[in-house]
N, C-alpha and C positions, 0 to 999 in steps of 0.2 A: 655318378650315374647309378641307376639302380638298376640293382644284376635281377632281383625275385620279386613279385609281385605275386599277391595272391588277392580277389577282390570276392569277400564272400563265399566261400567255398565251403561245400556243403559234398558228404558223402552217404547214402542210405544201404544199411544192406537191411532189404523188406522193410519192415515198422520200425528198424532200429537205425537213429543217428548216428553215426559216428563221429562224426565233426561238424560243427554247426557253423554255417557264416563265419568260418574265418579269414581274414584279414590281412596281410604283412606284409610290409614294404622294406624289403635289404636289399640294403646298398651295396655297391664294389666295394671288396674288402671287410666287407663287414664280417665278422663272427657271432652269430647267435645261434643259441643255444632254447634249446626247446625243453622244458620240466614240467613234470605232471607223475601224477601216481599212474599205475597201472590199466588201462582199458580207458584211459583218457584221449585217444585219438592219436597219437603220435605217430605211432607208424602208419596209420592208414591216410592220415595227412604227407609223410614222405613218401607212401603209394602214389597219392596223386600229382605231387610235385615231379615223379619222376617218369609218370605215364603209366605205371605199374595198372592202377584202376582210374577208369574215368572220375571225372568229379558228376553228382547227382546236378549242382547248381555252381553257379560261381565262373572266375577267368583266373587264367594262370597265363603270368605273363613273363618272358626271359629276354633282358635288356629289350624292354619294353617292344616285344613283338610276344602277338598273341598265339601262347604255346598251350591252351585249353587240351584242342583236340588232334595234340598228332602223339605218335605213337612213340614208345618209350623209345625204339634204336634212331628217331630222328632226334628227340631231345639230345641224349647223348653226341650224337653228330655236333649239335649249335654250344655243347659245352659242358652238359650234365653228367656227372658222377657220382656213385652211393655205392656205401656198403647195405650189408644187413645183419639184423638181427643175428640169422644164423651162417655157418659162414658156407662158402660154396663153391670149395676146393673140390678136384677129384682124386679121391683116395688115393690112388696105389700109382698116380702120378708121384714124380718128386716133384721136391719144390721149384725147380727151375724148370719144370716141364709146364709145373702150372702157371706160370711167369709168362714163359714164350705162348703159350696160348691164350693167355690174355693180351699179351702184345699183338699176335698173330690179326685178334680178330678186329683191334684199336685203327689196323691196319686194312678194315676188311677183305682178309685173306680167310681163306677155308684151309685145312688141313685136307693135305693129298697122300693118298694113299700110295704113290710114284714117288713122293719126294719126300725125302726123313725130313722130323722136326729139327733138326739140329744145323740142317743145313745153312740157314742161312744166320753166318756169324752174326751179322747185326742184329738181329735181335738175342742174344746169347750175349753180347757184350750189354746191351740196353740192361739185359736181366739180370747181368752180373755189377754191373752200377747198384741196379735198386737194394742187392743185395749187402753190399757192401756197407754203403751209407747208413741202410737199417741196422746194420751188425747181426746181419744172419746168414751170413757167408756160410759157416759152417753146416748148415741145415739143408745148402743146394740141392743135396745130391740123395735126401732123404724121402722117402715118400711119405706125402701129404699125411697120412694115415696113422703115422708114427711120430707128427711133431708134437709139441703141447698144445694144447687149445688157446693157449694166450700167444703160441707161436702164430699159428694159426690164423688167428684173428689181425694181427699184424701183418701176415702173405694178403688178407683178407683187402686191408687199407693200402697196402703196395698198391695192388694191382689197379685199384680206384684212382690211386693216383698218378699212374701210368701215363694216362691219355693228356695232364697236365690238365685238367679240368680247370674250366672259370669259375662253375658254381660246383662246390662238393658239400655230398649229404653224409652226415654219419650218424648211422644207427648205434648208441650207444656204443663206442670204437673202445670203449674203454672195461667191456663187459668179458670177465672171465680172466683180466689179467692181473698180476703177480703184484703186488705195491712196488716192484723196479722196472716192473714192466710199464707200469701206468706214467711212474716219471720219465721215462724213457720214450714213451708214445707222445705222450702230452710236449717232450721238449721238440719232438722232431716238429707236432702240430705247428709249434711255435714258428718253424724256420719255412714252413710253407710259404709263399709269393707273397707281399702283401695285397694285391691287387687278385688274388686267388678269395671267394668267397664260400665261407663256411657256415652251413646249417648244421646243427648237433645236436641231436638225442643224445640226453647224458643222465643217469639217476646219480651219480657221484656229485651230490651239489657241491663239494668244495672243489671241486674237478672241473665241475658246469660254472660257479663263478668266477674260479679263477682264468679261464679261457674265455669268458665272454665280453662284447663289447655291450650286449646287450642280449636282455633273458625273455623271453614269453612263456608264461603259465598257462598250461593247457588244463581245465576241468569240464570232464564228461561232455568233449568235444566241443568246447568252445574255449575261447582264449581270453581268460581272466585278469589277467595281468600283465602290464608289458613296461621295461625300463631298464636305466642301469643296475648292475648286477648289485650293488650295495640297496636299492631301490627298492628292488624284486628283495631282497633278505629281509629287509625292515619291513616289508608291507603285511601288512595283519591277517590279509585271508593266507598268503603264501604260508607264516610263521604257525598257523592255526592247522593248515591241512596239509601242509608238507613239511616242516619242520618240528612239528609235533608240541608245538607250545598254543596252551590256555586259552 
């Protein structure tokens, strides 16, 4: 079944394209991965897949119902989850604080100013699983403000993956972290649902092909390239303008 559609989509801000007429049809399950140099459209094509910014032109479709025009907290409801670029913890929370309030809201529950965050075990145990599994137990009880950035980024993809999402986005998940940090992220990647579908911003191409079941080359908002990940390596514009060869 196909979990992502996208049929032409196009985003303008004023004179300037960002994305032109793109394209993509993933499957359940699928892993692809999204490469492109810099101001090539990526993120602002994960903008519109996720409701972030309207599309200018174009349909966006999720397990084939037309999800163009509704707003970024229904998407999420029908299954959507993303990180982002930068990450969007609150400081001088700890790390299980920022945990429970991403569960709180999965939930949507509001934070009451009558009833402490702590109260309610169940999600204190949920946050103490996600903890564990990732091997960042020790970091609970730190506030946000004081972990590393590649901790960070990692609380980052937890919490994304909280809600158990069907379709999950990641903004380069792999940016800013440690080379044991990356094998470390990349194996958990691995152990995700196979029936769980991943989109992935990734500039670590041996990172983006070794994860992919399939690659699209995105250049100055349009998508130049599309195939398997040995495919997309061998192909002559990729090797020319993103691999830096002749």
């Amino acid at each position: 079944m196909r979990a992502l559609a996208t049929h032409a989509i196009s985003r303008n801000f004023g004179g300037v394209q960002a994305v032109a007429e793109v394209s993509l049809a993933i499957e359940q399950g699928e892993r692809r991965v999204i490469i492109g140099p810099n101001g090539a459209g990526k993120t602002t094509l994960f903008n519109m897949l996720s409701g972030s910014f309207p599309v200018s032109a174009g349909r966006i479709e999720l397990f084939e119902r037309d999800v163009t025009h509704l707003a970024a907290n229904r998407r999420a409801r029908l299954g959507i989850a993303r990180t982002f670029q930068i990450t969007n913890l609150f400081p001088r929370l700890t790390v299980m604080e920022n945990l429970v309030l991403a569960l709180q809201a999965l939930r949507n529950e509001r934070p009451s100013v009558f009833r402490s965050m702590h109260a309610d075990r169940k999600l204190f145990e949920r946050a103490e699983s996600l903890l564990e599994k990732w091997s960042l137990s020790d970091i609970a009880t730190r506030p946000a403000r004081t972990i590393s950035y590649g901790q960070q980024r990692q609380i980052d993809l937890m919490m994304a993956l909280a809600s158990d999402p069907k379709v999950l986005l990641l903004d380069e998940p792999m940016a800013g972290l440690s080379a044991a940090e990356v094998i470390h992220v990349v194996g958990l990647i691995r152990t995700l649902p196979k029936e769980m579908t991943i989109l992935m911003i990734e500039h670590d191409m041996d990172v983006a092909l070794d994860l992919a079941d399939f690659v699209t080359v995105l250049h100055q908002g349009r998508a130049i390239v599309e195939g398997r990940p040995e495919e997309v390596k061998r192909h002559p514009d990729v090797m020319k303008i993103y691999l830096g060869a002749e």
